[in-house]
DRENPA-3360 file (N, C-alpha, C; in nm, 2 decimals, always signed):
BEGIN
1 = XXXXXXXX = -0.51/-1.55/+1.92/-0.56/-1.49/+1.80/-0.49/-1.54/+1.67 ~ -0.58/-1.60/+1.53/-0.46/-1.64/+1.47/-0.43/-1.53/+1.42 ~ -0.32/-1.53/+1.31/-0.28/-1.46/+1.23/-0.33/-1.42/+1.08 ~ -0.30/-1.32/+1.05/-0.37/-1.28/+0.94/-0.29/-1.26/+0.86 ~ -0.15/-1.26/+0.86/-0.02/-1.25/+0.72/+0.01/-1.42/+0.74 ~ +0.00/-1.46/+0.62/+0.06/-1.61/+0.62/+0.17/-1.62/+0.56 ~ +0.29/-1.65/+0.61/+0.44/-1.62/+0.58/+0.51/-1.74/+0.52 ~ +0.55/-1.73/+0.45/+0.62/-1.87/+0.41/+0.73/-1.83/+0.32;
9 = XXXXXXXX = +0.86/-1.93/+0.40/+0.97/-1.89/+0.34/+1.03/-2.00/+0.20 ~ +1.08/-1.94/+0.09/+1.09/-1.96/-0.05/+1.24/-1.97/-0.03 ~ +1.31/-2.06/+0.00/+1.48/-2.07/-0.02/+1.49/-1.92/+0.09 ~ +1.58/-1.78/+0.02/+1.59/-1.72/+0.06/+1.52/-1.61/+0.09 ~ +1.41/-1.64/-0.01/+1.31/-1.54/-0.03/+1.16/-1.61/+0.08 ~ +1.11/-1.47/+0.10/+0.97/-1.49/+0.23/+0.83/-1.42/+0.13 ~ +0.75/-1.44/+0.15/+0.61/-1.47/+0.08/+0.49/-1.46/+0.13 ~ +0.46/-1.32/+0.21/+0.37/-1.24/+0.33/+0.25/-1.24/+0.23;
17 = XXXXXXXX = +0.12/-1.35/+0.28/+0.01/-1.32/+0.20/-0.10/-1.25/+0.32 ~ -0.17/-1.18/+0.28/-0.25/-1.14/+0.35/-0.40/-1.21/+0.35 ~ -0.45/-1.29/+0.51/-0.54/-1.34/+0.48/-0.67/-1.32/+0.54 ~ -0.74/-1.24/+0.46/-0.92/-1.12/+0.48/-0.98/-1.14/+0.37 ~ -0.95/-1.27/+0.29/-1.01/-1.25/+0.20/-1.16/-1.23/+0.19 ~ -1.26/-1.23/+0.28/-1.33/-1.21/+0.35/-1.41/-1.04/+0.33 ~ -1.31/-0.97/+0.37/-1.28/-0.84/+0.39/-1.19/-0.78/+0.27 ~ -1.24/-0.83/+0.19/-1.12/-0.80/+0.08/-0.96/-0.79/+0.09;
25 = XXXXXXXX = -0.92/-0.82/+0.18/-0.79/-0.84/+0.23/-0.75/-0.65/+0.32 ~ -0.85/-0.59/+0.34/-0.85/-0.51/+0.42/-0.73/-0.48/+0.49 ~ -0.69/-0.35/+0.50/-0.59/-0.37/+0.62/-0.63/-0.30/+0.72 ~ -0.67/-0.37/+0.86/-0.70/-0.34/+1.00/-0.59/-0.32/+1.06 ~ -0.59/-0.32/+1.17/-0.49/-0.33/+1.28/-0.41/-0.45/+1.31 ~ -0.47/-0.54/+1.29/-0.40/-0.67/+1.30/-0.29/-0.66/+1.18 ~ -0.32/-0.63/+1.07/-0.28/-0.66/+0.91/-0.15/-0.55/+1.00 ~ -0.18/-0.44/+1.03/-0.04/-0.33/+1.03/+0.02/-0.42/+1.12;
33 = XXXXXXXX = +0.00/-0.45/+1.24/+0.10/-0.50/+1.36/+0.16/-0.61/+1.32 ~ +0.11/-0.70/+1.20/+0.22/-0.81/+1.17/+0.32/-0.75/+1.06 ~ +0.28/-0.67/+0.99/+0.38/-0.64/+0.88/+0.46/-0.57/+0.95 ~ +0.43/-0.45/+1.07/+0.51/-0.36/+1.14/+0.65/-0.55/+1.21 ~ +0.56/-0.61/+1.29/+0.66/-0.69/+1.32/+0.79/-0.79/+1.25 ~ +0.69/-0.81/+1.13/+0.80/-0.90/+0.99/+0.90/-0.83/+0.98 ~ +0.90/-0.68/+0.92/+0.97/-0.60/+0.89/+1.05/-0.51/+0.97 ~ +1.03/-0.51/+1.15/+1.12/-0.49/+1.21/+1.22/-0.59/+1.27;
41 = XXXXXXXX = +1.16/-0.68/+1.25/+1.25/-0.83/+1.33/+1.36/-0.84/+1.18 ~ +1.34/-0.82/+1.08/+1.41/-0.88/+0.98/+1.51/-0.79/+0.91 ~ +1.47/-0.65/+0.95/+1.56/-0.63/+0.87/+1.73/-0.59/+0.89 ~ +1.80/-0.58/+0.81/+1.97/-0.63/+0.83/+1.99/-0.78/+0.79 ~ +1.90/-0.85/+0.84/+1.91/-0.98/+0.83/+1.95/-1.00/+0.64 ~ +2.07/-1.03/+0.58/+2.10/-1.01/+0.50/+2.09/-1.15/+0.43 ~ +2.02/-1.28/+0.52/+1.97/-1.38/+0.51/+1.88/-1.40/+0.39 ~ +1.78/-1.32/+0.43/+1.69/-1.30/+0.39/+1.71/-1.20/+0.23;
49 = XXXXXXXX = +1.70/-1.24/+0.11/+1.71/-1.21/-0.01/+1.63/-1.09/-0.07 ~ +1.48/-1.11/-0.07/+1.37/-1.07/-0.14/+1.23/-1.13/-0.04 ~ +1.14/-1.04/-0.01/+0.98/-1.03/+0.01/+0.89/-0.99/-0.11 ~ +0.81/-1.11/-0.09/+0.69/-1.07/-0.20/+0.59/-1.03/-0.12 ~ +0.47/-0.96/-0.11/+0.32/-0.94/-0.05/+0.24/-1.01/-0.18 ~ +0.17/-1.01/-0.10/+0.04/-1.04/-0.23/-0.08/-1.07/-0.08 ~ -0.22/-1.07/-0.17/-0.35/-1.10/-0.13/-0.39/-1.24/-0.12 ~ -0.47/-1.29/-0.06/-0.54/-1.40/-0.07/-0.66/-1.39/-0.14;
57 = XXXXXXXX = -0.74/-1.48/-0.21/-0.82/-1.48/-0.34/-0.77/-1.48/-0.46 ~ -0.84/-1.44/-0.51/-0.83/-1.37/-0.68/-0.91/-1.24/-0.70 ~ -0.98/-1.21/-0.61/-1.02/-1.05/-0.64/-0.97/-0.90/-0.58 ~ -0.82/-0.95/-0.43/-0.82/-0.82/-0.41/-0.65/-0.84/-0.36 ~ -0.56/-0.76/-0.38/-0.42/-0.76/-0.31/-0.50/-0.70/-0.16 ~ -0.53/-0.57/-0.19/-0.59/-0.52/-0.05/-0.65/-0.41/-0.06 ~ -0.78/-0.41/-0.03/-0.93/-0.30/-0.07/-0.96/-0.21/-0.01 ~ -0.80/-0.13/+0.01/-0.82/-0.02/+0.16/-0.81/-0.10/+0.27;
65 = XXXXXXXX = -0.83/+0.04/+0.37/-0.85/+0.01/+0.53/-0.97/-0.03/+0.58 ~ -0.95/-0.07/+0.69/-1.09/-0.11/+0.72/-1.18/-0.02/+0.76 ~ -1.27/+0.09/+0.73/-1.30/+0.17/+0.74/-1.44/+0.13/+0.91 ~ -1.43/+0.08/+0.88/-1.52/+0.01/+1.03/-1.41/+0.05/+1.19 ~ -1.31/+0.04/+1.17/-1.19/+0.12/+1.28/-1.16/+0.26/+1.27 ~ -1.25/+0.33/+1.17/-1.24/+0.48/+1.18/-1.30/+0.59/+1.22 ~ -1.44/+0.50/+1.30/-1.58/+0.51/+1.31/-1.55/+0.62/+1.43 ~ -1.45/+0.55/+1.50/-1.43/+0.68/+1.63/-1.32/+0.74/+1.68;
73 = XXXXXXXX = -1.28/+0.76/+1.57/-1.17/+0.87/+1.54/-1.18/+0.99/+1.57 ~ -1.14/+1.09/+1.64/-1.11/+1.22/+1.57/-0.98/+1.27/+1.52 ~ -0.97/+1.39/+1.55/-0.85/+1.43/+1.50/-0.71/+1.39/+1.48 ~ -0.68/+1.40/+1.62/-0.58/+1.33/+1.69/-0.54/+1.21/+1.70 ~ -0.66/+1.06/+1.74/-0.64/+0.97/+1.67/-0.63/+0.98/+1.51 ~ -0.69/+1.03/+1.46/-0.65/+1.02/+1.28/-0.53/+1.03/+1.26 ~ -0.43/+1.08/+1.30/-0.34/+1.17/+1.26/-0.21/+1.08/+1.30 ~ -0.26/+1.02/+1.41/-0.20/+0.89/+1.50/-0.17/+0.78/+1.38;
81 = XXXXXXXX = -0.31/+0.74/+1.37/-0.31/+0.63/+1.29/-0.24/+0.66/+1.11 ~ -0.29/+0.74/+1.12/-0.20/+0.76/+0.97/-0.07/+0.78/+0.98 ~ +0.04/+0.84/+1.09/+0.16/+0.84/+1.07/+0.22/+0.69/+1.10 ~ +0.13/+0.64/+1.21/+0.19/+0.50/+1.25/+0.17/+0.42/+1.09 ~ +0.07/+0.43/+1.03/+0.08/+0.35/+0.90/+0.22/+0.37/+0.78 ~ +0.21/+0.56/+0.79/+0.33/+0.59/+0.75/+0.44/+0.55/+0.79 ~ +0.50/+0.52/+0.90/+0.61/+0.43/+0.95/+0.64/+0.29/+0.94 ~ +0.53/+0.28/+0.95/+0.50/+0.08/+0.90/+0.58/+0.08/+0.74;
89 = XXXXXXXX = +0.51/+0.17/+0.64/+0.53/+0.12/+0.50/+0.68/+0.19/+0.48 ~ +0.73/+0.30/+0.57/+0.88/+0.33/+0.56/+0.93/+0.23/+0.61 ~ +0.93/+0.14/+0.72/+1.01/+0.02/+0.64/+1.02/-0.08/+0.57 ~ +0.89/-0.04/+0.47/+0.88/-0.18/+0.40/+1.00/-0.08/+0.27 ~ +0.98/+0.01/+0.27/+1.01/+0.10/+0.18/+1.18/+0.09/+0.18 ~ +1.26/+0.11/+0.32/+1.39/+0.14/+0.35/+1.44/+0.00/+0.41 ~ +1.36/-0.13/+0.35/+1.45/-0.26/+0.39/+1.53/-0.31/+0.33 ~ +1.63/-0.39/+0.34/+1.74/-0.37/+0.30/+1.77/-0.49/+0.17;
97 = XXXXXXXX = +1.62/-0.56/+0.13/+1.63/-0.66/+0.00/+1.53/-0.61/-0.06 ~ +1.50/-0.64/-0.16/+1.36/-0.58/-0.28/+1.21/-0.62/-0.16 ~ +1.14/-0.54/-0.21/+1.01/-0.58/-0.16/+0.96/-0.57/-0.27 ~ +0.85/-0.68/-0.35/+0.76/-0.70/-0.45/+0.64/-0.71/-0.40 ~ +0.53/-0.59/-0.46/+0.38/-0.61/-0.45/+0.35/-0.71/-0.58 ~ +0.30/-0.84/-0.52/+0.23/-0.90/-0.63/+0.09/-0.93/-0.64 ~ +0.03/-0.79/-0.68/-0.10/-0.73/-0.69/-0.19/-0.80/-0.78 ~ -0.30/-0.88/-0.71/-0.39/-0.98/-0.78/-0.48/-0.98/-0.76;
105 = XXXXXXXX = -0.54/-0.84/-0.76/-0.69/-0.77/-0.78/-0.67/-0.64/-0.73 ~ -0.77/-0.59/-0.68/-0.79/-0.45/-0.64/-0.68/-0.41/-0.51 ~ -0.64/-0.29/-0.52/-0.53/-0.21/-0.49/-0.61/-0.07/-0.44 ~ -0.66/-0.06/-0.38/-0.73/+0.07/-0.35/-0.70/+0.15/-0.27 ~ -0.69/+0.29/-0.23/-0.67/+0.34/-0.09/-0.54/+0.29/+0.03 ~ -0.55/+0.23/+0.07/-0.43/+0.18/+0.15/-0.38/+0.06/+0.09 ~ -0.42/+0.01/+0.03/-0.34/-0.12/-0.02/-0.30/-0.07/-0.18 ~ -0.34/+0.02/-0.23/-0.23/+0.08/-0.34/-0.11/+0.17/-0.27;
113 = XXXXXXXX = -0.16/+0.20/-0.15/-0.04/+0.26/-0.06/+0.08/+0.15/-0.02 ~ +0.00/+0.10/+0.00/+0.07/-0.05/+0.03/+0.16/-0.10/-0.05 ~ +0.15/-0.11/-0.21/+0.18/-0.15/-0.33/+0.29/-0.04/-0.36 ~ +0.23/+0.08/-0.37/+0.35/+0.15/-0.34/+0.46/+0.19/-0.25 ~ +0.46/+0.13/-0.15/+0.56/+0.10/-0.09/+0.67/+0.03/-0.12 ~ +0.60/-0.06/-0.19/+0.69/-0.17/-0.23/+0.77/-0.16/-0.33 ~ +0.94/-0.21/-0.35/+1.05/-0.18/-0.45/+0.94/-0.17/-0.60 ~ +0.93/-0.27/-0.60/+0.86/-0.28/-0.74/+0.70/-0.35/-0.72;
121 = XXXXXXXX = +0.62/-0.35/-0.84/+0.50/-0.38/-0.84/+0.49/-0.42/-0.97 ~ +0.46/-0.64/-0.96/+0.39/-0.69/-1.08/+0.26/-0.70/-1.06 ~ +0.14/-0.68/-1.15/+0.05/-0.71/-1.18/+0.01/-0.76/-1.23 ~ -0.15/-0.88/-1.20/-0.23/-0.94/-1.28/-0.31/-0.85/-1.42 ~ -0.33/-0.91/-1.48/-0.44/-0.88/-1.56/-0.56/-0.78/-1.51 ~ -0.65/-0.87/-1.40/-0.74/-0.80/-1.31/-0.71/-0.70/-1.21 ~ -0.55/-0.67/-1.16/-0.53/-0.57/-1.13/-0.60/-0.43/-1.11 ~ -0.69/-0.38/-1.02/-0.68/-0.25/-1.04/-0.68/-0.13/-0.92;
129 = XXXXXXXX = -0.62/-0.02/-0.96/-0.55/+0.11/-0.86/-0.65/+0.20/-0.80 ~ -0.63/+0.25/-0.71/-0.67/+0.34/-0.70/-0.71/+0.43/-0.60 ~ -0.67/+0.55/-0.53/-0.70/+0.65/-0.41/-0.80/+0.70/-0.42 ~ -0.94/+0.65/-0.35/-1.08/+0.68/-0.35/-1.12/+0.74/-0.22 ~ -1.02/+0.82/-0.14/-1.08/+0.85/+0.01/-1.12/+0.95/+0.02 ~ -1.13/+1.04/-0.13/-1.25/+1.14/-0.13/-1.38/+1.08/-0.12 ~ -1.43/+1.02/-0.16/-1.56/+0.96/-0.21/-1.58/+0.90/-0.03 ~ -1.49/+0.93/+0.07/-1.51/+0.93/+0.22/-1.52/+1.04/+0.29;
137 = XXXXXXXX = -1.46/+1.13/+0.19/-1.48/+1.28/+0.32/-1.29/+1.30/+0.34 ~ -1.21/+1.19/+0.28/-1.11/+1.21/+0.34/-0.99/+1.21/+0.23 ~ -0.85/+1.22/+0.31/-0.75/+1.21/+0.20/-0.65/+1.09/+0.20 ~ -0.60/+1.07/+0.16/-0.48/+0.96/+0.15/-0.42/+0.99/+0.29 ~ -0.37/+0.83/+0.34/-0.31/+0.86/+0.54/-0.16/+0.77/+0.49 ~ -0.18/+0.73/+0.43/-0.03/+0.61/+0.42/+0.07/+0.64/+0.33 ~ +0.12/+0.77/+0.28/+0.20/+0.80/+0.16/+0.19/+0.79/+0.07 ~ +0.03/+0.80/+0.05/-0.04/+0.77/-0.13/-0.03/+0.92/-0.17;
145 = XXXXXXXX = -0.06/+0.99/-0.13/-0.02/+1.15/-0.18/+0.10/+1.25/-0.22 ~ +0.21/+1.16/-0.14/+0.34/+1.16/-0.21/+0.40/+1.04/-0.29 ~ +0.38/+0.93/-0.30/+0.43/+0.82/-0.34/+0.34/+0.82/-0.47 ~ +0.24/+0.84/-0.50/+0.19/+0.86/-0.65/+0.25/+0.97/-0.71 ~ +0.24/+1.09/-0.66/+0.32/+1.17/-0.74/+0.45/+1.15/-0.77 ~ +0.56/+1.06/-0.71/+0.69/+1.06/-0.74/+0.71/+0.89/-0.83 ~ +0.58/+0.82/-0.86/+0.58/+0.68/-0.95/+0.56/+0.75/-1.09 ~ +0.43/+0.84/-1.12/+0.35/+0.89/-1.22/+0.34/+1.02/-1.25;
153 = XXXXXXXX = +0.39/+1.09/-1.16/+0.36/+1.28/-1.22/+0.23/+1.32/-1.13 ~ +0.25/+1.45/-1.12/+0.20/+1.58/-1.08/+0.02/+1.56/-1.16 ~ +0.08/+1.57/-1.26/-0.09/+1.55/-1.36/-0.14/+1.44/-1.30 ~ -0.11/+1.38/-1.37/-0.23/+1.24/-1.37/-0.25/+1.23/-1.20 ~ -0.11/+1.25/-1.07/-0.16/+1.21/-0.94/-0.27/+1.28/-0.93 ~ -0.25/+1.40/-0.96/-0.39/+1.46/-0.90/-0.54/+1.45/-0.90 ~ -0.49/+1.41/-1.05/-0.69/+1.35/-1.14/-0.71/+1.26/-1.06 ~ -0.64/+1.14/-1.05/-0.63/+1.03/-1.00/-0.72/+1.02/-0.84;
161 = XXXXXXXX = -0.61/+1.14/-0.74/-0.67/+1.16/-0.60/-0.81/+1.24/-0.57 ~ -0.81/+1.36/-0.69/-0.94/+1.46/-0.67/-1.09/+1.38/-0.76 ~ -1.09/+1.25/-0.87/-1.16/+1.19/-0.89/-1.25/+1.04/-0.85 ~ -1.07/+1.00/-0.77/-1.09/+0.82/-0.70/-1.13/+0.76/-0.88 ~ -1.12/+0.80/-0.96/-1.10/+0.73/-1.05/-0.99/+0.60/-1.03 ~ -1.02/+0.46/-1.04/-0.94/+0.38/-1.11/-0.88/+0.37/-1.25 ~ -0.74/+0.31/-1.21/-0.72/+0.25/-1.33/-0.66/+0.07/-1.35 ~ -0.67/+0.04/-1.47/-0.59/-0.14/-1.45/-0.47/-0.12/-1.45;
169 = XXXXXXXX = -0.45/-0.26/-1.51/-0.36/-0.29/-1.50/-0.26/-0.24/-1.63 ~ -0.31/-0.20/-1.76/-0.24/-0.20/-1.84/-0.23/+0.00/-1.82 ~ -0.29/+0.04/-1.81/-0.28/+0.16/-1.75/-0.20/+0.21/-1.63 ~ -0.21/+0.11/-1.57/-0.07/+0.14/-1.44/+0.03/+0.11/-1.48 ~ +0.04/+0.02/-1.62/+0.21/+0.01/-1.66/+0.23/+0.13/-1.73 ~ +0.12/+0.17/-1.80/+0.16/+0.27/-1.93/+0.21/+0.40/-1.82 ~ +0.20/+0.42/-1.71/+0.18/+0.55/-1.63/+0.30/+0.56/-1.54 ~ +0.37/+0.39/-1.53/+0.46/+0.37/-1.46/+0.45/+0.31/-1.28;
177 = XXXXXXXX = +0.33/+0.31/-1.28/+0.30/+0.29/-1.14/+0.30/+0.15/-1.16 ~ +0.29/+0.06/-1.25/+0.39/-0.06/-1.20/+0.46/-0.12/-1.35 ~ +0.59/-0.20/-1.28/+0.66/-0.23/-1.37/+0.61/-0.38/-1.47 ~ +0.55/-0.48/-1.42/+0.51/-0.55/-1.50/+0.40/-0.63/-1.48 ~ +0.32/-0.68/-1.62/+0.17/-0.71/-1.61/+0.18/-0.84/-1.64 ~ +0.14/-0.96/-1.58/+0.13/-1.05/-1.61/-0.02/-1.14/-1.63 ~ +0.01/-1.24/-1.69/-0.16/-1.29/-1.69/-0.18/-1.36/-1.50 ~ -0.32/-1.33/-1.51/-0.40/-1.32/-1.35/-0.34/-1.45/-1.30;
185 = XXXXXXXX = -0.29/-1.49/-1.19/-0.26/-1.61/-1.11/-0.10/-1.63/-1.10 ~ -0.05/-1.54/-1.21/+0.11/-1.60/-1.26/+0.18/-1.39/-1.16 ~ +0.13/-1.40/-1.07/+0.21/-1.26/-1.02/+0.31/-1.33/-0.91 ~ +0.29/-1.44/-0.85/+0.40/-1.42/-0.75/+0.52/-1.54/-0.85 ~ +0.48/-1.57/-0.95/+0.61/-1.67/-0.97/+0.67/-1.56/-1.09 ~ +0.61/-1.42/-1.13/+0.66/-1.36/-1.17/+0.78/-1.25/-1.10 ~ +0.74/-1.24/-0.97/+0.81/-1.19/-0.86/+0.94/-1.27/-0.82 ~ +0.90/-1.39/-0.84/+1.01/-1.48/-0.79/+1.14/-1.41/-0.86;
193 = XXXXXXXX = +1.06/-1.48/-1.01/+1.16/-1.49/-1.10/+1.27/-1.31/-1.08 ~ +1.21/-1.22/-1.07/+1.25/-1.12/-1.05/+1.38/-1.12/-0.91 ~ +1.33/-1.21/-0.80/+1.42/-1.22/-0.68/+1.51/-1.27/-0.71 ~ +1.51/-1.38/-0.82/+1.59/-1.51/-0.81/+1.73/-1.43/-0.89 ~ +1.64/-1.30/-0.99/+1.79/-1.22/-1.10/+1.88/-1.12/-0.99 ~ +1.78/-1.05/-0.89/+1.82/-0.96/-0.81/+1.95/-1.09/-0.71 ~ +1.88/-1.17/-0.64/+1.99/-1.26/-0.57/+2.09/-1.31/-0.59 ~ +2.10/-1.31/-0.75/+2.29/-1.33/-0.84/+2.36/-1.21/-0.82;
201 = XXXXXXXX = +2.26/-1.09/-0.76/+2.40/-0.96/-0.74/+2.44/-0.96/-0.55 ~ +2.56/-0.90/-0.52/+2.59/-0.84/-0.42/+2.50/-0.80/-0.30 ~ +2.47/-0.86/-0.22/+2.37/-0.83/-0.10/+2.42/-0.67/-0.05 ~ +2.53/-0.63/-0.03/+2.54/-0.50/-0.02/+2.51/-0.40/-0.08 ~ +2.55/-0.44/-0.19/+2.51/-0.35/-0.30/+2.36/-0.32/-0.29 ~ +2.29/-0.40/-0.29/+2.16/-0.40/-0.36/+2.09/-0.32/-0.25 ~ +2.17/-0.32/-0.07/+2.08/-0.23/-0.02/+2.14/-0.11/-0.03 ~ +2.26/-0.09/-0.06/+2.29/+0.04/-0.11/+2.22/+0.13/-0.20;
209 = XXXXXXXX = +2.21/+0.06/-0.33/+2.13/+0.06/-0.41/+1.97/+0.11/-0.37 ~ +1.85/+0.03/-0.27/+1.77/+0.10/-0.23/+1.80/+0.26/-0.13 ~ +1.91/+0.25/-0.09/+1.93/+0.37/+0.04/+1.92/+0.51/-0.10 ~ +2.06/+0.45/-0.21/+2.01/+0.60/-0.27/+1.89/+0.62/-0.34 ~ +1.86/+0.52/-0.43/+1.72/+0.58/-0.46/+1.62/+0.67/-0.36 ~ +1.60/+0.57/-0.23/+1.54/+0.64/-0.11/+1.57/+0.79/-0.12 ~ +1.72/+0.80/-0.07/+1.75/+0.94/-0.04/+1.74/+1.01/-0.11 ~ +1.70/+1.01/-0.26/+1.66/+1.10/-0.39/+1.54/+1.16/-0.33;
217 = XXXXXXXX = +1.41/+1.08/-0.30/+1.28/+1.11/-0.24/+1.28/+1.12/-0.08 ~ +1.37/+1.18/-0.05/+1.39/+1.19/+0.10/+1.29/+1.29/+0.19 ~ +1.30/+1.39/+0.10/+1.25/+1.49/+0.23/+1.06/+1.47/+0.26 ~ +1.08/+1.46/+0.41/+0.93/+1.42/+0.46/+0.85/+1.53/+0.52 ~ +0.87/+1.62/+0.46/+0.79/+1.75/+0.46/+0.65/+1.70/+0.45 ~ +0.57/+1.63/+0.28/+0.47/+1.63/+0.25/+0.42/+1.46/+0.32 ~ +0.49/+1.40/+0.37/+0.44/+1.31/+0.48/+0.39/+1.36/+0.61 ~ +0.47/+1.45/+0.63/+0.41/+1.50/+0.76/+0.30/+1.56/+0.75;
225 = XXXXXXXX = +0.26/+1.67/+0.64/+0.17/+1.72/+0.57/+0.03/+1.64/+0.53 ~ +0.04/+1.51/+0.50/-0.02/+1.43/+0.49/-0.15/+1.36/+0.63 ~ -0.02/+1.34/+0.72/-0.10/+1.31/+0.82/-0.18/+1.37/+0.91 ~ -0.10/+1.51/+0.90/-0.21/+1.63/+0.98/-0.30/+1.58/+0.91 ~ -0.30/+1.63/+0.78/-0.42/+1.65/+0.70/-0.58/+1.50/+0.68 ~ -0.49/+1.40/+0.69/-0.58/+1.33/+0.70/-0.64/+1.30/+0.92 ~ -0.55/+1.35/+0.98/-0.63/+1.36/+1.07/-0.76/+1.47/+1.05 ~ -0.74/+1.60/+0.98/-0.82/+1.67/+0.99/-0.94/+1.65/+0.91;
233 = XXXXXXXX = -0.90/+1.58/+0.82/-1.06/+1.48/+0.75/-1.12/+1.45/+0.83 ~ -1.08/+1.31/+0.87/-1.12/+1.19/+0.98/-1.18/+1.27/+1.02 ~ -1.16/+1.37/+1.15/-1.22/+1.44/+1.24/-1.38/+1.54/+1.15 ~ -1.37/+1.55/+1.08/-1.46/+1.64/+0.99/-1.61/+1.55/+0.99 ~ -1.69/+1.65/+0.95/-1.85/+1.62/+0.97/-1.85/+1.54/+0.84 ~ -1.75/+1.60/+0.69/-1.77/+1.55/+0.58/-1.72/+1.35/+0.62 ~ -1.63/+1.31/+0.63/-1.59/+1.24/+0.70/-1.69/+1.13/+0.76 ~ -1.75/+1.19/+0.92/-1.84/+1.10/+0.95/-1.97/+1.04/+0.83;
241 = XXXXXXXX = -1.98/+1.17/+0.76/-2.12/+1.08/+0.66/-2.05/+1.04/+0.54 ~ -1.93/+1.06/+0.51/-1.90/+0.94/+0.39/-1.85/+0.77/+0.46 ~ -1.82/+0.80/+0.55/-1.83/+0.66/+0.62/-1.97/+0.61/+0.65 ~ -2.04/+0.69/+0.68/-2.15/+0.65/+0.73/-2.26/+0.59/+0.54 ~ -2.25/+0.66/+0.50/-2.31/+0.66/+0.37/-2.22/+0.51/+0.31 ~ -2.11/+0.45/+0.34/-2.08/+0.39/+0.24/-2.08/+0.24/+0.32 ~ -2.12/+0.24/+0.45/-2.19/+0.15/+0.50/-2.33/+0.13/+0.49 ~ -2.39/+0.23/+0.47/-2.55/+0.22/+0.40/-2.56/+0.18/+0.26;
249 = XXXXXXXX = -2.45/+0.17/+0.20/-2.44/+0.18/+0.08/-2.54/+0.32/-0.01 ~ -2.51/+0.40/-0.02/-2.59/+0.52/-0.08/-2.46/+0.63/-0.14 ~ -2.50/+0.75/-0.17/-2.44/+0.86/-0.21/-2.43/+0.95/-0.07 ~ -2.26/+1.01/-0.04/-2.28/+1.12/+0.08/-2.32/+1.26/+0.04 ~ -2.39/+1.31/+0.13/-2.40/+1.43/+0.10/-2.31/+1.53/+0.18 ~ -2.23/+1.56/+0.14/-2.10/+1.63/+0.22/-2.13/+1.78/+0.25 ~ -2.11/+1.83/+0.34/-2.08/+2.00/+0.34/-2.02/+2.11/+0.34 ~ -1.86/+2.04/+0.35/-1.76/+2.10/+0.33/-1.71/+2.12/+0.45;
257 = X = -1.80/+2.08/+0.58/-1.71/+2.11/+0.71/-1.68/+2.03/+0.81;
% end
């Protein structure tokens, strides 16, 4: 099977593109098992400086999950899959050099989860955010329901999650949900440059440096909370017809149960 992260190492720094462009850079099962593997084989490896992600194309870092793998889900698998996803992006979260999302289009649902995972997040121009898994019957599964509220606030997370309104790119700076906007095509040599200032300091330090911030946002009460809950979507009638409806392309009619 080939692969779908295309990895390439930059001096000290590594450069995980994801490649669906196809699929908007989707993340399936394949997409999680290689990142789960980059990120367990590497890390300590003090070798290794700084990771960038980014998308393949020009129109998406990553457009959500693949909603085609959620078709036969219930509960229990839901609940599965969203904590395994949760564990995936805690170590992209608790590795021990910067991780840079260099976000060069759409960020939606799991791939703004994704983005948030990440130390920091530059963005293109065409950049845009956003948690739409109501408009599925469901809720955030990858720590978009706590990880937006602790980038942006209580307020705006919520509008954000109860509308699936997007927003760009100059709006995810003004909000804090990412630190810098750059013109479209220039996000991973803007990331570089970002590795190249972080790699003049102390390799210990620096993962020190991620452990405390980490431990500030430590307690995983509303993670765990999280994944019951989006098993309990998945598994819901509302659920099957917003999937189903957004493969028809149409409006769901939901029922609340």
């Amino acid at each position: 099977m080939d692969k779908v992260i295309e990895i390439i190492q930059n001096n000290e720094f590594r450069i995980l593109t994801i490649q669906r462009p196809n699929a908007l850079n989707a993340l399936n099962k394949q997409v999680f098992d290689e990142l789960d593997a980059f990120f367990s084989a590497h890390h300590g490896d003090l070798s290794i400086r700084g990771v960038i992600i980014t998308g393949s194309g020009d129109k998406a870092f990553a457009a959500g999950a693949d909603i085609k793998e959620f078709a036969a889900l219930d509960a229990e698998g839901g609940a599965a899959l969203s904590k395994r996803g949760q564990d995936i992006f805690f170590k992209i979260e608790r590795f021990h050099a910067p991780v840079i999302a260099a976000v060069n289009g759409f960020a939606l649902g799991g791939g703004c989860e994704l983005a948030m995972a990440c130390h920091i997040r530059v963005a293109g121009k065409k950049a845009r955010f956003g948690q739409p898994e109501v408009n599925l019957g469901l809720v955030p599964g990858y720590g978009g329901s706590q990880r937006l509220v602790q980038l942006i606030g209580k307020g705006k997370a919520i509008e954000m999650l109860l509308t699936a309104d997007m927003v760009d790119a100059e709006e995810a700076y003004r909000l804090g949900l990412v630190t810098h906007v750059v013109e479209s095509g220039d996000e991973v040599t803007k990331s570089l440059e970002i590795l190249h200032k972080v790699a003049e300091k102390g390799p210990l330090a620096i993962m020190k440096s991620i452990q405390l911030v980490n431990t500030y946002f430590g307690n995983g009460e509303g993670f765990r909370e999280e994944y019951e809950n989006f098993g309990a979507t998945i598994g819901s009638e509302d659920s099957k017809e917003g999937a189903l409806a957004f493969v028809e392309k149409r409006k769901p009619s939901f029922k609340g149960r």
